[in-house]
C-alpha positions in Angstrom: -117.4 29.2 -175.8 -113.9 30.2 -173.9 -111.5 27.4 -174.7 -110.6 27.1 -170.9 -113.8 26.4 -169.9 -114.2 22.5 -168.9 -117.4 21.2 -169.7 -119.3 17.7 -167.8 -122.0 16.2 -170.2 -123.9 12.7 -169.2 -125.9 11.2 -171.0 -128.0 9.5 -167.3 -126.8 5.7 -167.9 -127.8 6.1 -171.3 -130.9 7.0 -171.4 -130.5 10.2 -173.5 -129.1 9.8 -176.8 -126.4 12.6 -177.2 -124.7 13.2 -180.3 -121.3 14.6 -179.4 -120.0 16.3 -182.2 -123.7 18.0 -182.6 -122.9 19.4 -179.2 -119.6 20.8 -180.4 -120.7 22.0 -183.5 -123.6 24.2 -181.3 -121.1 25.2 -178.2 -118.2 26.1 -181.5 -116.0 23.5 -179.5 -112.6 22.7 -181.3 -113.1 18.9 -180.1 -115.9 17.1 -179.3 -116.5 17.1 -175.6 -116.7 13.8 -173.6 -120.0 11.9 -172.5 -120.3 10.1 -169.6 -122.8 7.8 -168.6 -123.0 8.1 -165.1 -121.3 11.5 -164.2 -122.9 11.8 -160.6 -122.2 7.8 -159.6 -119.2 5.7 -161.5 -117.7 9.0 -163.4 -117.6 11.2 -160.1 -113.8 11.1 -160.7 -113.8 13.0 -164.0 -115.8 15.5 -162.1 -113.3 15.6 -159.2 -110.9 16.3 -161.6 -112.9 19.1 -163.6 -113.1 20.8 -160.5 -110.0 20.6 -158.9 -109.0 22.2 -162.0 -109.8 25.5 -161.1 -111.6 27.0 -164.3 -114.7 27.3 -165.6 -117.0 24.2 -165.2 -120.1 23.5 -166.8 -122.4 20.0 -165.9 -125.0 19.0 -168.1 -127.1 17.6 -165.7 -130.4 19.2 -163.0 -131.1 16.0 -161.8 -127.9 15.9 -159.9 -127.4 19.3 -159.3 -127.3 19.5 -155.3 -125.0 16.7 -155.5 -122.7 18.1 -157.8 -122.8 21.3 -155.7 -122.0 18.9 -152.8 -119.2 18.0 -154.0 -118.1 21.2 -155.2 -118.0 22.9 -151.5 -115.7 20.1 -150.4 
């Protein structure tokens, strides 16, 4: 995976148990990525930030996706 792409994983308020550096091992990440727990509520920020970015963005998340696309536009 490009090393400028920015990737969003949550793991919905914990009710998913992610393993981190599985996930980096399977997307050949240098460094494990970072897992939030509420990435469409209390993390919104870190996805602010991932967007205003300008690169590649990937969420790990359908639940939220309209949201996320919400938020995107503005």
């Amino acid at each position: 995976m490009a090393k400028d792409k920015l990737i969003c994983i949550c793991n919905c308020n914990r009710t998913m148990p992610l393993d981190a550096k599985a996930l980096a091992a399977a997307l050949k990440l240098d460094t494990a990525p970072n897992i939030a727990n509420e990435l469409c509520r209390g993390h919104m920020a870190s996805f602010e930030a991932a967007v205003k970015n300008g690169g590649d963005l990937v969420v790990a998340c359908t639940q939220e996706a309209p949201l996320f696309s919400e938020v995107d536009e503005e």
